[in-house]
N, C-alpha and C positions, 0 to 999 in steps of 0.2 A: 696849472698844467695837469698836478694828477693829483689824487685826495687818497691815498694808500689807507686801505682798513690796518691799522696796526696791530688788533686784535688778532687778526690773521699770522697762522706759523712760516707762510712764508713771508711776511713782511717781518713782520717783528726783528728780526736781527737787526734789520736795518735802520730801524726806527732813530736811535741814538746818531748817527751819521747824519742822515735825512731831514729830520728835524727842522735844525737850522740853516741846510740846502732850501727846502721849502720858500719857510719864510723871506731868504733872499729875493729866490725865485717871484715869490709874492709883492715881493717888492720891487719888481720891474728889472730884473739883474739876468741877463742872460744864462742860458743853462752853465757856459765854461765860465762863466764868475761866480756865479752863485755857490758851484764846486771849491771856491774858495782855496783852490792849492794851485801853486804852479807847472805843478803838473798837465793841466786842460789848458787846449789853447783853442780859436773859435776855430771850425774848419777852414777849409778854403785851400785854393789850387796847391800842387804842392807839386815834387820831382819825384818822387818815389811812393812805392807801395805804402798801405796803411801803417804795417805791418811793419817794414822798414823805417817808416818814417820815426815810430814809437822807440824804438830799437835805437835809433841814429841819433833821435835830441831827445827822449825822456819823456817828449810832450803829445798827449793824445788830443788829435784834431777832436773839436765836439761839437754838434749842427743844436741848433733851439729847439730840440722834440724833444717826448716822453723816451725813446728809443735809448738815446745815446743818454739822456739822464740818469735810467738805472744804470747804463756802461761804468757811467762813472761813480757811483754810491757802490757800485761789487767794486771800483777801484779803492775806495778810500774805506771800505769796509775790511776786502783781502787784498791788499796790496803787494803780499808776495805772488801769491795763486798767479793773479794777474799778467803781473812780469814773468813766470815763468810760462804763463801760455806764449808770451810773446817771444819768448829765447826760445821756445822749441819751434816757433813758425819760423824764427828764423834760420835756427842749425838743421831744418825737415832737409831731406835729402832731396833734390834736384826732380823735379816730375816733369813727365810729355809738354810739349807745347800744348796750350790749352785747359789742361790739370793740374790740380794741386799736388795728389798723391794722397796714401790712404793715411799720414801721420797729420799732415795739413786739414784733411776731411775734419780727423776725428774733435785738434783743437778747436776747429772752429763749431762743432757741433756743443763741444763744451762750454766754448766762449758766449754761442746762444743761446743754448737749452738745458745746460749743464745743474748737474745735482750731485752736491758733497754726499757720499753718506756712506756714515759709520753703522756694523749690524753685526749680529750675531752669523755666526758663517751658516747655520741653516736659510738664512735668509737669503746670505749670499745667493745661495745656491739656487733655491728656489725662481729666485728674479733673473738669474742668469739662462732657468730653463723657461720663465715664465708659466710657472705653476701657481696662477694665483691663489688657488684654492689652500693650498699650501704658504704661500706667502701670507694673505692675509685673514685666513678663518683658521685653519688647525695651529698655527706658527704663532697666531694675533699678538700673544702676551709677550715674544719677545722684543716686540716694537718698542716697548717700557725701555730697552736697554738703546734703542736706537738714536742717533745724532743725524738731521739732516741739513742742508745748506742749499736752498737755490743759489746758483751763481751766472748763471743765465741771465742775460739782462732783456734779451727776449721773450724770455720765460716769465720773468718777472714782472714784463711790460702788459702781457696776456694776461695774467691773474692778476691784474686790475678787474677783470670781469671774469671771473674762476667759473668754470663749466668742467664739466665731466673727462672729455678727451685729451685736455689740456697736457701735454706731455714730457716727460725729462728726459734726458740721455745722463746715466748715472754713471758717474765716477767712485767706485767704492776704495776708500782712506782709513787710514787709521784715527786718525785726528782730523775732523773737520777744520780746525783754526789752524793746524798746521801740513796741509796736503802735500803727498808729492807725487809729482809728474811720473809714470811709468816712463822709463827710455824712448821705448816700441809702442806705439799706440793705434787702435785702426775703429772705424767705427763700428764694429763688430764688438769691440770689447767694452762698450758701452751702452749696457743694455737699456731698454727703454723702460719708464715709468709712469704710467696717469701718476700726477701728484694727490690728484684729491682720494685717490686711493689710499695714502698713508693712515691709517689708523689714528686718531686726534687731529688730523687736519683738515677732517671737514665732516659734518656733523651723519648726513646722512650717508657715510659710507658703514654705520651704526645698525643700517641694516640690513638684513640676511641676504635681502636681494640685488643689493648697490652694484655687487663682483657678478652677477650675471647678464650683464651686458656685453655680449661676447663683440660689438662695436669699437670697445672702447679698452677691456682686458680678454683681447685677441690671442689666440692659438699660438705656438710659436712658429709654425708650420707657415705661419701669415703674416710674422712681423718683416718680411721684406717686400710683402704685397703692398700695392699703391690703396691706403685708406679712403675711403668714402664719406661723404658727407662731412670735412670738415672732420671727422674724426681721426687723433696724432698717431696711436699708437701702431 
């Protein structure tokens, strides 16, 4: 079903997990067995929300794709992270008919697209103005002190084929293994990230020219402008 480069930074955590998911997989074993815990169960009709359902019996529905297969390796990878997005979808305060509300948005932007990451607070800062210039040419060496984590299983499903635009919505932690949830969360407070931006994660961002693709490390003036061509940020 998928052939992950391991060599790659955002696969590699997972590696150990996967592995032996894989091979089941290879072995004719559907995606919620292959997962090997009783935690997955196959999908199929149900009475309540996804959302609820996980909440109510423990067990996450899981369909035979690539999609829900990283869902489930960010499960058995950070299994607290996990259940905590799912306690806050469910305690999120009440929204319109129709909407989720902006604390619902922002989980589930996490639950897709989401990136742990530990950084020196200039970087903070930086990323939260989207000053890439600053983020990652003048700032570059403190990336040496940085920790990241895709936890996005959407995200992680795309960089099966990593291009340029490819994007995170970043959760900044103290601990990437040991995160925790803000109370109050909106998807504002989750700023966006090319990953192949990060410095060591992908070879040709090595050069002076990589950060001037203004397509792709956008203005911040423009990060709530509708992107073009398939371009995230």
């Amino acid at each position: 079903m998928i052939a992950p480069d391991w060599a790659q930074p955002w696969f590699a955590p997972y590696r150990d997990v996967a592995v032996p998911v894989l091979a089941r997989l290879a072995a004719g074993r559907p995606v919620h067995s292959a997962l090997a815990h009783e935690r997955f169960e196959p999908a199929g009709p149900r009475n309540t929300g996804y959302e609820q359902h996980i909440a109510a019996t423990g067990r996450v529905p899981t369909r035979h794709n690539a999609h829900d297969l990283f869902n489930g390796l960010v499960w058995l990878r950070s299994p607290g992270f996990k259940a905590a997005l799912n306690r806050a979808h469910i305690a999120a305060p009440p929204a319109p008919p129709g909407r989720r509300g902006p604390l619902r948005d922002a989980l589930t932007l996490l639950d897709e697209s989401g990136l742990l990451l530990a950084v020196p607070q200039p970087l903070r800062q930086a990323l939260r103005e989207q000053d890439w210039t600053t983020l990652f040419v003048t700032q570059r060496a403190l990336w040496r002190q940085a920790r990241a984590l895709v936890v996005g299983h959407a995200l992680l499903e795309k960089l099966l084929a990593p291009r340029p635009p490819l994007c995170a919505r970043v959760l900044f932690v103290a601990d990437i293994e040991a995160p925790q949830l803000p109370a109050t969360l909106r998807p504002a407070d989750l700023p966006p990230l090319p990953v192949l931006g990060i410095p060591g994660w992908w070879a040709p961002n090595a050069a002076g020219d990589f950060y001037a693709d203004d397509r792709v490390f956008r203005p911040k003036r423009l990060a709530s402008a509708p992107a073009q061509g398939g371009f995230a940020c």
